[in-house]
N, C-alpha and C positions, 0 to 999 in steps of 0.2 A: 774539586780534587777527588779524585778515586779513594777509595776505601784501600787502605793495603795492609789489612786483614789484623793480627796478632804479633806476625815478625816484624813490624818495626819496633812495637813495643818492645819485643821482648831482645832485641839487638839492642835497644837504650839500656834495658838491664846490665847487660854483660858489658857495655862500655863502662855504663856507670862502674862497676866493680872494678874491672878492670883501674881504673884512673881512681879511686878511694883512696888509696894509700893508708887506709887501716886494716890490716894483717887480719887480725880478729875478728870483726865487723867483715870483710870481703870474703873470708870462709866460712863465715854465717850464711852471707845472701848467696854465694856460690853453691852451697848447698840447697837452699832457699828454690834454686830456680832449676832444679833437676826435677824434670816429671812434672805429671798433671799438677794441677795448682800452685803452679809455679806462680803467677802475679799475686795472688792472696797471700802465702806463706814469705814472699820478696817483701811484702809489703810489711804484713804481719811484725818482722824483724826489721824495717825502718822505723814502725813506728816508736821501736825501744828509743831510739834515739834523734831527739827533735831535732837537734842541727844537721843531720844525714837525711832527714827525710824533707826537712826545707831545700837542702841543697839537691837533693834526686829532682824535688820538683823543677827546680831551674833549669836544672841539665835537659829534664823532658820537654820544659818549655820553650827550651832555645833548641833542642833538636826536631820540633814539631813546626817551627819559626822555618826554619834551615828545608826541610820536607815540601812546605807550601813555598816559600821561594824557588825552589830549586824545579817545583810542578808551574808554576807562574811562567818561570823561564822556559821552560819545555814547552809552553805554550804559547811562546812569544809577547809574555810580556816583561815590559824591563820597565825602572822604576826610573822617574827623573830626578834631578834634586828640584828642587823647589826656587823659583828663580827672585833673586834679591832684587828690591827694587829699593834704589836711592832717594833718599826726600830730600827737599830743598830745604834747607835752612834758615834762618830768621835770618 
């Protein structure tokens, strides 16, 4: 998978924010992410708070999931499901 530099990271920030739904905490990190050191000072201000910073990771997780699918697919691969096999019975 190609390297795609900083802007992805920093597009999962502003989502992140974006979809927080805490007022207070979202004009912390919105601040947070203007100007250079942007990801230290983002982070800095998660770490006040272990249930937003558990939760950023998952969002990173599953949008880094979604990234490598989505390059998988570009490259033509597609995933099967796994095929059931029936056993006989006593």
């Amino acid at each position: 998978m190609p390297a795609l530099g900083s802007r992805a990271g920093y597009r999962d920030m502003k989502l992140f924010i974006d979809g927080l739904g805490d007022a207070v905490l979202g004009d912390r990190l919105r601040i947070a992410v203007g100007g250079r050191g942007a990801f230290r000072r983002f982070k800095d201000v998660l770490a006040c708070d272990e249930c937003a910073w558990r939760r950023y990771h998952r969002f990173c997780d599953e949008r880094q999931r979604g990234r490598a699918r989505a390059w998988l697919a570009e490259e033509g691969y597609c995933p099967r499901l796994p095929v059931l096999r029936r056993t006989v019975g006593p």
